[in-house]
Kinemage of the C-alpha trace (Angstrom):
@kinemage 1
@onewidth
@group {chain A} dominant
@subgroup {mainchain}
@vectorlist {calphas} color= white
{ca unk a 1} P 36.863 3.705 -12.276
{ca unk a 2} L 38.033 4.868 -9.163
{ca unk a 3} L 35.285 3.122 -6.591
{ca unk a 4} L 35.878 -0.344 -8.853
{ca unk a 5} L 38.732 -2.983 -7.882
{ca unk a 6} L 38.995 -5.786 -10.064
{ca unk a 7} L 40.700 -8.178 -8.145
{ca unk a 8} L 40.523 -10.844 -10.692
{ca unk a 9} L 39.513 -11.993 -14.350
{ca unk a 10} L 39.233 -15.102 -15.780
{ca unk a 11} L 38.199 -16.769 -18.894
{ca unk a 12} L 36.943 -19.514 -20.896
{ca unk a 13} L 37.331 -21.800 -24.524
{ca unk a 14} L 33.874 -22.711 -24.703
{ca unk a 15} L 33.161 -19.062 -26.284
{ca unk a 16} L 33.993 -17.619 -29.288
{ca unk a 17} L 37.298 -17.565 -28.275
{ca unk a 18} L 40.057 -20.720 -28.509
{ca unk a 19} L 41.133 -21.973 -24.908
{ca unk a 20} L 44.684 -20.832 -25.373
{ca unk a 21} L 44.250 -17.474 -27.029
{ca unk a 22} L 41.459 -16.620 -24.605
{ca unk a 23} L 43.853 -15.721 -21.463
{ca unk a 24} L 47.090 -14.409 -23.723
{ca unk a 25} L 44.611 -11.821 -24.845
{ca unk a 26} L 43.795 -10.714 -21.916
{ca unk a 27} L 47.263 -10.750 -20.106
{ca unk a 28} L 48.306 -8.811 -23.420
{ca unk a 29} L 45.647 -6.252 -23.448
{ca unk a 30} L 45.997 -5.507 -19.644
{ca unk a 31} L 50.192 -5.446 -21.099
{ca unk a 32} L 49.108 -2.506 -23.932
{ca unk a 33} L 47.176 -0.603 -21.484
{ca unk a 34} L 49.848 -0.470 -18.869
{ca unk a 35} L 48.421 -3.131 -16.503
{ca unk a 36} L 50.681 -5.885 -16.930
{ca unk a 37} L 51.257 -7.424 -13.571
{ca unk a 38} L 48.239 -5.669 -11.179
{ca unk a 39} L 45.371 -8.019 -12.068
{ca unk a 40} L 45.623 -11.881 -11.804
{ca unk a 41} L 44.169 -13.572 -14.970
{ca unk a 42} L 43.437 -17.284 -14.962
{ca unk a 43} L 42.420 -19.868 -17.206
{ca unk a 44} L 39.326 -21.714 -17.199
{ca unk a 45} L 37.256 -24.709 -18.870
{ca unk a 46} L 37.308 -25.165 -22.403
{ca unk a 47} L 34.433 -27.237 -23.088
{ca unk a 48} L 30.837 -26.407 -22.165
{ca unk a 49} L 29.400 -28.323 -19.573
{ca unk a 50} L 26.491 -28.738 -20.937
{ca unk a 51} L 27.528 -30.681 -23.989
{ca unk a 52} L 31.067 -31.741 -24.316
{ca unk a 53} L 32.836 -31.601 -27.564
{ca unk a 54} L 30.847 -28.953 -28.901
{ca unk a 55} L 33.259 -26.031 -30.495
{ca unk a 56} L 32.406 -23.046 -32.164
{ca unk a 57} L 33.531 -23.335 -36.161
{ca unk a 58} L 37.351 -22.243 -36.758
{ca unk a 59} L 36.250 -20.143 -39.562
{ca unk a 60} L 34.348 -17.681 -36.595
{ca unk a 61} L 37.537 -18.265 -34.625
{ca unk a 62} L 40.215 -17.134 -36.848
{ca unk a 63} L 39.871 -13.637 -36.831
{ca unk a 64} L 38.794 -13.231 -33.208
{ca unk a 65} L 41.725 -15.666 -31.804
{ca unk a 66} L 44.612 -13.595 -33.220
{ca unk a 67} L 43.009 -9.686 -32.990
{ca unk a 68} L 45.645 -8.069 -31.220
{ca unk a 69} L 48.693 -9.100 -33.472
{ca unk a 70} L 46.857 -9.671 -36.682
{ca unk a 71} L 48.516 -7.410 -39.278
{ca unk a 72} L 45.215 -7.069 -40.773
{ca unk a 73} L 43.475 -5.970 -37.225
{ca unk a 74} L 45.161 -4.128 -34.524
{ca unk a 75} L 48.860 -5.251 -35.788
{ca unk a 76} L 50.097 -4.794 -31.906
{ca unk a 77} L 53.124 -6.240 -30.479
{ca unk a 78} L 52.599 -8.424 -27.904
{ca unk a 79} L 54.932 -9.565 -24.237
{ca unk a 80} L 55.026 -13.513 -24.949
{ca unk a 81} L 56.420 -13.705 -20.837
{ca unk a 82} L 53.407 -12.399 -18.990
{ca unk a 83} L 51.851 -14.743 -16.827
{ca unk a 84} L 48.550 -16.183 -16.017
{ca unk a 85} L 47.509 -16.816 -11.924
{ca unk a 86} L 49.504 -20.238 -10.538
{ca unk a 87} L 45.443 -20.955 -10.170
{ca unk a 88} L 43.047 -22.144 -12.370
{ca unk a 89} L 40.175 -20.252 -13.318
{ca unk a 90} L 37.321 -22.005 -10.609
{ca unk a 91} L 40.566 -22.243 -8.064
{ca unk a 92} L 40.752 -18.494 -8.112
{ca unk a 93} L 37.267 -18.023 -8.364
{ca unk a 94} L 36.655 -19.794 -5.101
{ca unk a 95} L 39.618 -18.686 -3.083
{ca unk a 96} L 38.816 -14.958 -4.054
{ca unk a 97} L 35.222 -15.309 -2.867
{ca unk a 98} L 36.169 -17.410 0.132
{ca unk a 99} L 38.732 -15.285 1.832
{ca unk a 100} L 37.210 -12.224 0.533
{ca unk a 101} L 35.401 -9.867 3.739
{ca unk a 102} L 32.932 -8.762 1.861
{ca unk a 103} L 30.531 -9.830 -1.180
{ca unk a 104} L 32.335 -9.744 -4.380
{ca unk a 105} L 30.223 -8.351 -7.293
{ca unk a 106} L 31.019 -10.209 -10.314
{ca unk a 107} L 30.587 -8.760 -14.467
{ca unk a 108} L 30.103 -11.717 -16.701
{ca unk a 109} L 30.859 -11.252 -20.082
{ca unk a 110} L 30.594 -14.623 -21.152
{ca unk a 111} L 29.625 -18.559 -20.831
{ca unk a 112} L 28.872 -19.156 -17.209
{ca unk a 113} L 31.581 -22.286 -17.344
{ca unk a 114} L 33.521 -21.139 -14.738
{ca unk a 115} L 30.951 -19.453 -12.150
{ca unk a 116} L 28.710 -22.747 -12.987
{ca unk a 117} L 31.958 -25.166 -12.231
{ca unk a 118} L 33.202 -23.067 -8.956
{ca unk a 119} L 29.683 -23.064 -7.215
{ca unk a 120} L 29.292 -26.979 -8.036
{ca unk a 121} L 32.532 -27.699 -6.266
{ca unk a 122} L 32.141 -25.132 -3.202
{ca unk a 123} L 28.496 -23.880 -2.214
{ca unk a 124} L 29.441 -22.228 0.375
{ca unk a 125} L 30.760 -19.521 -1.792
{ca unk a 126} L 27.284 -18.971 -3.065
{ca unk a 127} L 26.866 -16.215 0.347
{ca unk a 128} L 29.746 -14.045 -0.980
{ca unk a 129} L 28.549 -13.215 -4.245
{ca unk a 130} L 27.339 -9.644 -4.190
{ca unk a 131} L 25.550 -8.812 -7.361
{ca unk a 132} L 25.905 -11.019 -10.986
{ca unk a 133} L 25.803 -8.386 -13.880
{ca unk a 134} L 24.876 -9.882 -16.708
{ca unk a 135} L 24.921 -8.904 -20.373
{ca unk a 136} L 22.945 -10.395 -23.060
{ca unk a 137} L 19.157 -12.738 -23.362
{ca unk a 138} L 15.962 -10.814 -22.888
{ca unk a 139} L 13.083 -11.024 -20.360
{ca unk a 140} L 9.551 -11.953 -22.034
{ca unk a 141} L 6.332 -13.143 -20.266
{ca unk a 142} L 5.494 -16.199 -19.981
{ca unk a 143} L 2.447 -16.369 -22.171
{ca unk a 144} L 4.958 -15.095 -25.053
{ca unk a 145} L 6.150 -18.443 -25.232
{ca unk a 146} L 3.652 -21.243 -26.504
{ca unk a 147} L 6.219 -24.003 -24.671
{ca unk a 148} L 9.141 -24.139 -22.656
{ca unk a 149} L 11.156 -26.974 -23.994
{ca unk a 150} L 13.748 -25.355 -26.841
{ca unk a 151} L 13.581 -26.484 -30.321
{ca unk a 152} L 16.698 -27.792 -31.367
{ca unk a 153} L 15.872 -27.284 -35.278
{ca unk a 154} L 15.903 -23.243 -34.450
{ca unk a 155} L 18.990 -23.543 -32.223
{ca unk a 156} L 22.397 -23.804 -34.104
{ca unk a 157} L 25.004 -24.270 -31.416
{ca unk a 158} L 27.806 -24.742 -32.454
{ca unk a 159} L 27.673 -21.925 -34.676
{ca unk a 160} L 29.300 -22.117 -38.464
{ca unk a 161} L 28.592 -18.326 -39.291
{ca unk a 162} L 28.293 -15.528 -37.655
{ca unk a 163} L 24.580 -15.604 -36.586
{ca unk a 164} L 21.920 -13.329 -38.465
{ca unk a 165} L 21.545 -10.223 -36.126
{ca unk a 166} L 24.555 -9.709 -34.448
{ca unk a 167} L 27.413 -7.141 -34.850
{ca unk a 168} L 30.981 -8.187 -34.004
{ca unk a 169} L 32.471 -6.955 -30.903
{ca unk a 170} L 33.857 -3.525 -30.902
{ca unk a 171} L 37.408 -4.969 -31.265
{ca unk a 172} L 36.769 -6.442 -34.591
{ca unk a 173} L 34.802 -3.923 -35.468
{ca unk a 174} L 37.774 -2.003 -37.316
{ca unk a 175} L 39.149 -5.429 -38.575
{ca unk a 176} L 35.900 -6.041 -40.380
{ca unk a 177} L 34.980 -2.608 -41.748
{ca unk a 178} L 31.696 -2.653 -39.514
{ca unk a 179} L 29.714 0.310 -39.955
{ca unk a 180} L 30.290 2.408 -36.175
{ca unk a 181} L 26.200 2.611 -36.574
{ca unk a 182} L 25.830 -1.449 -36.421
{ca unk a 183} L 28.185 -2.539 -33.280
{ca unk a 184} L 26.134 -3.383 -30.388
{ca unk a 185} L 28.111 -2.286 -27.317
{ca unk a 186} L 27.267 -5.451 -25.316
{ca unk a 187} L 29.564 -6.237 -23.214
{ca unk a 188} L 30.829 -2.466 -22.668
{ca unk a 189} L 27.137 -1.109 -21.520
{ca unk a 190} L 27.272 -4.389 -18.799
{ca unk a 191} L 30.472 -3.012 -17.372
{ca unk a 192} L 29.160 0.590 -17.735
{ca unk a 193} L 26.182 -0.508 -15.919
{ca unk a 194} L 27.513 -2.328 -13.218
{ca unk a 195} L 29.551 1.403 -12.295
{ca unk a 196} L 26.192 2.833 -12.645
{ca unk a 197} L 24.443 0.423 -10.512
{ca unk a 198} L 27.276 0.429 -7.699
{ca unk a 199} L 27.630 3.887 -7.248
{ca unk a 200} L 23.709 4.492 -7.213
{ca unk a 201} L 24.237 7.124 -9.770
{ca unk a 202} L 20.581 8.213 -11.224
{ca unk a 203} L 21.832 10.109 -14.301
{ca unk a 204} L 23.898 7.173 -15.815
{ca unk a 205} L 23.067 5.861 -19.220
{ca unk a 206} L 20.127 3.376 -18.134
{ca unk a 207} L 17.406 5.910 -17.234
{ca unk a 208} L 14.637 2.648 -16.863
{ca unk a 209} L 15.528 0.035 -14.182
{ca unk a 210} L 12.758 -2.960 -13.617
{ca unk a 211} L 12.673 -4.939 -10.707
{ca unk a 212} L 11.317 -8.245 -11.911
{ca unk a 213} L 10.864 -11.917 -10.111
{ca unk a 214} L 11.719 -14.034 -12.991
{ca unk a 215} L 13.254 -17.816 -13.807
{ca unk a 216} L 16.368 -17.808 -16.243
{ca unk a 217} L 16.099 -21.005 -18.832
{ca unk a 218} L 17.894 -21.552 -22.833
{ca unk a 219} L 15.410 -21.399 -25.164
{ca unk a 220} L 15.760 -21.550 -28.997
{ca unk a 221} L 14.696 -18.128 -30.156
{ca unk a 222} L 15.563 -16.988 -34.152
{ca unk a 223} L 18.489 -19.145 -34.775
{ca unk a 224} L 20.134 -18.521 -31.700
{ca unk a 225} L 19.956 -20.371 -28.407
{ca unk a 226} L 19.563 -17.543 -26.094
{ca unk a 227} L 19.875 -17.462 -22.125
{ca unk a 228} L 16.027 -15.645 -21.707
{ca unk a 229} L 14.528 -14.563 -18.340
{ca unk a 230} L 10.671 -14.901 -17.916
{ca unk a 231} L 8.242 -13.061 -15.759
{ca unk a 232} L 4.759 -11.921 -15.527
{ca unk a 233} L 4.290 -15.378 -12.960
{ca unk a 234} L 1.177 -13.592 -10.940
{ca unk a 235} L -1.171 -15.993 -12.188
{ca unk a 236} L 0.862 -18.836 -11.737
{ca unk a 237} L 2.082 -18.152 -8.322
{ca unk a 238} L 2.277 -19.413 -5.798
{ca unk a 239} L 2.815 -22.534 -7.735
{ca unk a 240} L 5.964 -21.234 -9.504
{ca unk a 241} L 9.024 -22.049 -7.540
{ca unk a 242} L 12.614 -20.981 -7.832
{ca unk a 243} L 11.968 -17.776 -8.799
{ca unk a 244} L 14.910 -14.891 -8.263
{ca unk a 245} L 15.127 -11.436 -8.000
{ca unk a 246} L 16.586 -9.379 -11.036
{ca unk a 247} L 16.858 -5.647 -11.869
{ca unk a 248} L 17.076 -5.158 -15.684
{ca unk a 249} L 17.698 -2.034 -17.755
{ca unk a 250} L 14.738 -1.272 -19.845
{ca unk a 251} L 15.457 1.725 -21.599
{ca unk a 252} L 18.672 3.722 -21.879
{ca unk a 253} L 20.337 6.620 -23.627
{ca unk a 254} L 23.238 6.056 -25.834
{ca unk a 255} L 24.845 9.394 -26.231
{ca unk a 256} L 25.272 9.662 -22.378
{ca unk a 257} L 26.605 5.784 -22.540
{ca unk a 258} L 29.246 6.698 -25.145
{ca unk a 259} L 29.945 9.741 -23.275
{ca unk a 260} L 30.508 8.223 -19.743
{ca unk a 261} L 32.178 4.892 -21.436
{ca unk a 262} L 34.654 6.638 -23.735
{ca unk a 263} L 35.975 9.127 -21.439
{ca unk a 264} L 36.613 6.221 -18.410
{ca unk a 265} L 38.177 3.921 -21.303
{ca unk a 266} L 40.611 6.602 -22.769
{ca unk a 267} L 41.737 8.301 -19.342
{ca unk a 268} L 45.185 6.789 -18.123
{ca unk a 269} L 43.788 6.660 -14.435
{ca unk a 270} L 44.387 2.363 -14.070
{ca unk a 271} L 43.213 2.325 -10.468
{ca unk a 272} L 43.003 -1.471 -9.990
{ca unk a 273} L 46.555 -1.423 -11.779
{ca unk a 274} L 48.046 -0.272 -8.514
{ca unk a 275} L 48.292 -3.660 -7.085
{ca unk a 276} L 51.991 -4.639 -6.676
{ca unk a 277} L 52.534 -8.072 -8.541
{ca unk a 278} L 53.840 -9.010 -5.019
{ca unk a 279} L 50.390 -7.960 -2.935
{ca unk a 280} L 48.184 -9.423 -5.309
{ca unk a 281} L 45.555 -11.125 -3.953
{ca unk a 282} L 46.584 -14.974 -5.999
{ca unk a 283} L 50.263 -14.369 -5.082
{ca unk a 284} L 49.936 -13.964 -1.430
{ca unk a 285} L 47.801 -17.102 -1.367
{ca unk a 286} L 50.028 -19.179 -3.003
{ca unk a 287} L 53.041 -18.334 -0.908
{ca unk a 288} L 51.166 -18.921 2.014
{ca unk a 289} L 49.859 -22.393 0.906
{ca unk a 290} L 53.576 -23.066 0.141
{ca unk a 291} L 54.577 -21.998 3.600
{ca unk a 292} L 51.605 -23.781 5.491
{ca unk a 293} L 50.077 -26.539 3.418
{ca unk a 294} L 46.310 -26.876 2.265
{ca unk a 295} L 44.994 -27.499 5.849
């Protein structure tokens, strides 16, 4: 996408993903697609913050770790010498937000580790966040919910199975002989969105937006513990503090999504590939903090 530039991605081991096949993915993806050096990739935390030690069962793990060279999957071949960022995931996080002139719009397509870990070590970066796109929870009012405090007999984090209602991921899809009528394109309608959104583009694929005041909290809903937003506070306010400002998509069309999604993801026009390895933004920095010091 032509008015996108991702200057960085990072990831995390708390997911369904092991810490250290979380970034060689990545780095080897961006390698099959012909993007090998033009976007820095870092590794974050492995280990939720909220409850160390916790790990998501192997048996989930195994076929999602090893998707890309897994004879039984995609069977690709795979550059063992590409390289993650000489930062760490929160390092690049902050330094990219930091030095940055404008906000920087971030798509999060997983835990919040890293975001969480990065704002609790530097607020002032908070200002140069643009937009957080967000895929995944729902938004319910408040009287849908007899209480507030989650139920930890409904919630079963860490997960053993695959949890009741879900689809894998479009990349296992194939791997698993998933039905192309039963994949939920999470994570691909957030990015899609986020174009949508930035470009201010009123025929995109979400034809309802709703702007909502709402608090974010975990609550234990089926047997999931789900990140849910909750609104309808007009007869609690103005006693309701902390309350932020969200725009969700309410209603959307999927042939138009698989329309605009598959033509962007099969064109060979890598526009944030462009980067030199050289002018990237992680390699710069760390010459210069070579050449001058910290201070």
């Amino acid at each position: 996408v032509p008015t996108v530039d991702v200057v960085a991605i990072t990831t995390v081991g708390d997911g369904f993903s092991a810490p250290l096949y979380s970034t060689s993915n990545v780095l080897s993806l961006l390698g099959l697609v012909g993007c090998t050096d033009g976007i820095p990739v870092a590794s974050g935390f492995s280990v939720s913050s909220l409850s160390t030690g916790w790990t998501v069962a192997n048996s989930i793990l195994t076929g999602i770790d090893d998707y890309l060279t897994s004879s039984s999957c995609l069977n690709q071949s795979t550059d063992i010498f590409l390289q993650p960022s000489p930062f760490d995931a929160v390092e690049l996080i902050i330094y990219t937000l930091k030095y940055s002139q404008r906000p920087v719009d971030i798509l999060v397509l997983g835990p919040f580790t890293n975001i969480a870990a990065a704002i609790t070590r530097d607020r002032s970066i908070v200002s140069k966040i643009g937009t957080l796109y967000v895929s995944g929870g729902q938004f319910k009012s408040i009287s849908d919910y007899p209480t507030l405090i989650p139920n930890p007999s409904l919630g079963t984090y860490p997960y053993l199975v695959k949890p009741s209602g879900t689809s894998s991921n479009v990349f296992l899809a194939n791997c698993t002989n998933q039905a192309e009528s039963a994949i939920y394109w999470w994570d691909n309608s957030a990015a899609q969105l986020m174009v949508q959104m930035q470009n201010n583009n009123t025929n995109g694929f979400c034809t309802t937006l709703q702007n909502v005041q709402s608090l974010y909290i975990l609550s234990a809903d089926s047997d999931q513990l789900f990140g849910q937003g909750l609104i309808d506070f007009q007869n609690t306010l103005p006693n309701t503090q902390g309350l932020s400002n969200y725009t969700i998509c309410t209603q959307a069309n999927e042939d138009t999504f698989l329309t605009e999604f598959l033509t962007k993801i099969s064109s060979n026009n890598l526009y944030s590939c462009e980067t030199a390895y050289k002018n990237r933004f992680d390699i710069k920095l760390q010459s210069c903090l070579a050449t001058y010091g910290y201070n």
